[in-house]
Each structure stands twice: as structure tokens, then as C-alpha cells.
N, C-alpha and C positions, 0 to 999 in steps of 0.2 A: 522420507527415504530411510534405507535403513542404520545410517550409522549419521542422521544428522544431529543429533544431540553430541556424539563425542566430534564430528564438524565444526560444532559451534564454540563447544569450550577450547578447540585448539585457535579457532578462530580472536583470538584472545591474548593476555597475559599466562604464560606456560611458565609456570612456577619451577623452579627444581632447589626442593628443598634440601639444609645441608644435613648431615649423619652426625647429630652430638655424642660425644666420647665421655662417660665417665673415669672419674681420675683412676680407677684401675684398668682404662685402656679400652673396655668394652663400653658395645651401644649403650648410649643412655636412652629406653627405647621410653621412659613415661616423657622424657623433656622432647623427643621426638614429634608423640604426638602430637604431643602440648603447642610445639612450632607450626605442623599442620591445621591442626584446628583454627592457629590463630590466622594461618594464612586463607582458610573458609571463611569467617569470620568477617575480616577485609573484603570480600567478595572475591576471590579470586577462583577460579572455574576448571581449573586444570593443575592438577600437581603429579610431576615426575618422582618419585621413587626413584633409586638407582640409577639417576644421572652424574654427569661428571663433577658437579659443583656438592651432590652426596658421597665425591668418593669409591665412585663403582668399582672401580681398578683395584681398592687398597682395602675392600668388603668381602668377607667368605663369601660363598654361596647361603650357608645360614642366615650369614645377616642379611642378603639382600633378599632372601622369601620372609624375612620376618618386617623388613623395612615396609615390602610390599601388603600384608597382611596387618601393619599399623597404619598405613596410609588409609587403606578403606575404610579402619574402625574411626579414624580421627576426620575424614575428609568433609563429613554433614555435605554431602550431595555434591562437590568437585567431579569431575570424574578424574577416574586416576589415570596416569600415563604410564607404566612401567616399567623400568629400561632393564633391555635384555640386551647379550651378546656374548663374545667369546668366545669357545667352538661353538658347530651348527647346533652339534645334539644338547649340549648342555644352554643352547639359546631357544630351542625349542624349548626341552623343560622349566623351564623359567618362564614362558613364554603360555605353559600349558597349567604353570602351580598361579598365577598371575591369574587366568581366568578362573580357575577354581576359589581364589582368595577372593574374588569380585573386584578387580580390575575390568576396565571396558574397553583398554587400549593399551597394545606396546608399543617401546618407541626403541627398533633395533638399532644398537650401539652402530660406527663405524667397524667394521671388521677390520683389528690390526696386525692380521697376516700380512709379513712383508710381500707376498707374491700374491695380488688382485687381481684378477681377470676380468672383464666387465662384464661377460655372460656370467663367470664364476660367483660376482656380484649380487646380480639376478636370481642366479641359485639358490644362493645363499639365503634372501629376503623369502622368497617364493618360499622356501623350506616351512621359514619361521609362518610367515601368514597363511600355507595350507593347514599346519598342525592348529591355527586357532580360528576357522574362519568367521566363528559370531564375535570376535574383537575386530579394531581398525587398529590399524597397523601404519607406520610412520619409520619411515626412514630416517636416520640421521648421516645427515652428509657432508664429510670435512674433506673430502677429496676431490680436487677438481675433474680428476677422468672423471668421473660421473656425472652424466650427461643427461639431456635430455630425450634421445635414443633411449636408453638404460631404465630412465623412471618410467617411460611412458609403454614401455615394453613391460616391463613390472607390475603397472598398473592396468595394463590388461589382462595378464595372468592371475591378476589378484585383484578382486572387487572389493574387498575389505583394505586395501593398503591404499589408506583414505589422506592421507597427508606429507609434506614432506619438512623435516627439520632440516633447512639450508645454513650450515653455519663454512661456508668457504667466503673468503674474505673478499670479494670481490663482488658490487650489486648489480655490475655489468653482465659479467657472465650470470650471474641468477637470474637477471631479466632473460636472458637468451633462454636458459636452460629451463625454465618455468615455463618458455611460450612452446619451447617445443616439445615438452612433456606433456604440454594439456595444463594452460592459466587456471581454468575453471573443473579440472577433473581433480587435482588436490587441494587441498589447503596448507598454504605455503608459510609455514614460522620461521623467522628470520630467528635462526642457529645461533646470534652473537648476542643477543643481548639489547638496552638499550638503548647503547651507544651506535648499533647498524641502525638499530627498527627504523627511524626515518628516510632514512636513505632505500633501504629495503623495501620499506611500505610503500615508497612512492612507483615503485614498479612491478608492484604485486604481493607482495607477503603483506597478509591479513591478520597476524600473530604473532607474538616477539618470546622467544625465554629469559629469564632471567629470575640472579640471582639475588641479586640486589631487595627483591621482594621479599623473602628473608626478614630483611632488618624494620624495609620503611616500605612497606607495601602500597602506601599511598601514593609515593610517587610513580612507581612503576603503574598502577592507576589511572594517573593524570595523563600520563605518557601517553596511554593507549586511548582513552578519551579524545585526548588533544586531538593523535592519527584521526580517528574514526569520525572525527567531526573535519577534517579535511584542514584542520588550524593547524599548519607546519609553522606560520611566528609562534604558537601556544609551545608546540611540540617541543622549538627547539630552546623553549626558555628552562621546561623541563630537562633537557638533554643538557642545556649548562649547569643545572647544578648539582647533575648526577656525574657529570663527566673526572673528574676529580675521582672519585671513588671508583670507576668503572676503569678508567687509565692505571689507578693500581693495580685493580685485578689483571689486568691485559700484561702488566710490566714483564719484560724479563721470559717471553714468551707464556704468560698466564703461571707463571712459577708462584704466583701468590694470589690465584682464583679465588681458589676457597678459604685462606688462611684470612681475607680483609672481611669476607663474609662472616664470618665465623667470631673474626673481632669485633663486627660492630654489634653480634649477637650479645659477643661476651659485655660489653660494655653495657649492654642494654639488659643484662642481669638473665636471659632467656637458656643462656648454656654455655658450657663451658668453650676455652677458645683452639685446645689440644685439634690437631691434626695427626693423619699418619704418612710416614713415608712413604715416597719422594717428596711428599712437603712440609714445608717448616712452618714454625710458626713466625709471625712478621715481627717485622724488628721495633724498637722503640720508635723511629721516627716513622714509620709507616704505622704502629699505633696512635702515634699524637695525632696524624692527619685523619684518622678514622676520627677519633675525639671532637676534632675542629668542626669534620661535617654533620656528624650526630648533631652535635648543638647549632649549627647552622639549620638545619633541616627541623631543629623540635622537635627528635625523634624519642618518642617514649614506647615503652615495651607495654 
């Protein structure tokens, strides 16, 4: 079919790699690729560009066509995922320099207009996946009005919006919301990380994100192995020893997603640990537990 190679890699571990900062504040874009590569490398099949745990929110528009434009040079055959969003016309554009950089898929942001509509919704998506139809197109969904109505009406107006990033917290309503969107008409990445993925996987999502790969990609690895061999005792031995790490980033409303990420990179000699505001960087004691788990884990750069 025609978009089952970008199927498969979302069918997977869905990386989203972080944005390293040089100390005068700009992309550090060589140690960038340098993190992509390493995350090919690992094997890993899918890398986001301009997702949340990159920073998308607190990235010009420069940086994210340059982020996008470094992904592909450093990906050695990943496909890319590319997050677009924010108004329609400037997510279209982004959505249209994506295909031209050779991206094979975007993955449209949550639109954080306070006033949503769920036809307006539909628009909205529709918009982005008519402007690109030879890419596949992915939702990302942190709002629970959105529905399985919504997706599946979507996914008929659009034959290229090949997947769905589910990250609402709840794997009840995902199950519901998955069956009546059509199980088998997308591919369902469980949105949180993977601290959900088991719970998730077990009712449908065939693919997890996370950030965590980043640092120790072999766990996030194991993770999905474990799933996909059906070994939920395997799965959840993995989930204990990521859960520590995964429970910081979660803390305080996700107030330190990127910042444990970014520690354990720092620690790990790969890039620097600087974030931008709204986030800080972690405090000593949330440094030492990053510390604890690296060496627990054997994690080497």
C-alpha cells in the first residue's frame, strides 16, 4: 500500500528527539544531528523533529525548518516524523518545507486555540493533509473531546492521515475511541510514553513515543520487543526500571519533561543540559536521581 513503510516505523518506538542549546543560547544543530544519528544507529525507525520533548513551543520557526532539514541529513533511513502546528497557514507551511526537506510524515501539533470545535478540528487537520497528500499524516491528541466520530471522519476525508498519536490519559476511552474510529484504519502510538505503552498496547496501540530513548535507547527497545512478543511479565520488568525516570518527567504536571531528558544526556557527555523557558533546568536532587539511574541502567553515551 501506499504509505506502509511510514505504517511500519510508527508501528514502533516514535523517538522525539531533544533540541541541544549551545552556551550562547542557540541550536547546537552539529550535536543535534550527532543525537539523531545515534538514535538510527540503535535501530530506532521513526524520529520526530519539533515535538514537545524538542521544544516546539519555545523554537522560531527557523529552528524548526532547520531541526527538520537536520533530521533527514542525520536519520540513515528512519523516517522522519515532523511536527507541525500553530496557525493553519503557518502549519501548512511547515508541513509543505517538511516535504520538500524530505520528511515522509507529519505529526500535527494539538491546536492550542482556546475555542475548538470538533468540525473546526477536522478543518483544521484536513487543511494540513490536503496541502501535503504524498506524506502521511498523524494526529496528535491531548484532548479528550476528540473522538472517535472526529478521527474517523478525518480519515475519510483524508487517505494519507495514516495514524493517530493518542496521548490523553486515559486507556479506556482510547480503547473506545480507537474502535470507533476504525482499530485497523490507523496506527495507534500510545502519546505518553513508556510508562502508558503497556496498558495502551494491550487495547490497541502498536507504537509508543518517547523520550527516554534519547539517553538509553536500548531500553525503550526492550520495551517494545517485550509488547510485541505478547510478554507483558517481560514488559513490565522493563517499565520498573524506567519508571523512576519517567515519574520525574511526568512530576509537577510534566514541568521537567525535557529538563531530566536533557540531564541524563548532559551527564552522558552528548550535549549540553540548558533549556528554554517556561522550563527550568532540574534541581540538584532531581540531578542526583538522574545520576543514580544512569548507573543503575549501564548507561554509556
Amino acid at each position: 500500500m501506499r504509505f506502509d513503510r511510514q505504517a511500519a516505523a510508527l508501528a514502533d518506538v516514535v523517538a522525539i528527539p531533544v533540541t541541544p542549546f549551545a552556551e550562547d543560547g542557540t541550536v547546537d544543530r552539529p550535536a543535534y544531528r550527532a543525537l539523531v544519528a545515534r538514535l538510527a544507529r540503535a535501530g530506532v525507525r521513526a524520529v520526530t523533529p519539533n515535538g514537545n520533548t524538542g521544544e516546539f513551543y519555545a523554537l522560531t520557526a527557523a529552528e524548526r525548518r532547520a531541526a527538520v532539514v537536520d533530521t533527514v541529513a542525520a536519520a540513515d533511513g528512519a523516517e522522519v516524523l515532523a511536527g507541525v502546528g500553530q496557525d493553519n497557514a503557518g502549519a501548512i507551511d511547515a508541513a509543505r518545507h517538511a516535504q520538500q526537506a524530505g520528511a515522509s510524515m507529519v505529526m500535527v501539533h494539538q491546536p492550542v486555540h482556546p475555542y475548538v470545535a470538533l468540525d473546526g478540528w477536522i478543518d483544521y487537520h484536513r487543511a494540513v493533509a490536503d496541502a501535503v497528500p504524498d506524506l502521511g499524516v498523524v494526529p496528535y491528541v491531548r484532548n479528550p473531546r476528540i473522538g472517535g466520530t472526529e478521527l474517523r471522519r478525518l480519515g475519510e476525508l483524508c487517505p494519507n492521515v495514516i495514524g493517530v498519536k493518542y496521548a490523553v490519559p486515559d486507556p479506556v476511552r482510547f480503547a473506545s475511541v480507537a474502535r470507533d474510529a476504525g482499530l485497523d484504519r490507523f496506527v495507534w502510538v500510545a502519546g505518553l510514553a513508556e510508562l502508558s505503552a503497556p496498558g495502551y498496547w494491550a487495547v490497541g496501540a502498536t507504537g509508543f513515543t518517547s523520550g527516554l530513548v534519547n539517553a538509553v535507547p536500548e531500553l525503550s527497545l526492550q520495551l517494545l520487543a517485550a509488547l510485541r512478543g505478547g510478554d507483558y511479565p517481560g514488559a513490565m520488568k522493563v517499565w520498573e526500571q524506567i519508571r523512576s525516570f519517567e515519574e520525574l518527567r511526568a512530576a509537577d504536571e510534566s514541568a521537567n519533561n525535557v529538563s531530566v531528558v536533557k540531564e541524563a544526556l548532559a551527564q552522558l557527555g552528548l550535549c549540553r543540559r540548558e533549556v528554554r523557558t517556561p522550563s527550568r533546568l532540574l534541581d540538584p536532587e532531581g540531578r542526583t536521581e538522574v545520576a543514580r539511574l544512569l548507573a543503575e541502567w549501564n548507561a554509556t553515551a
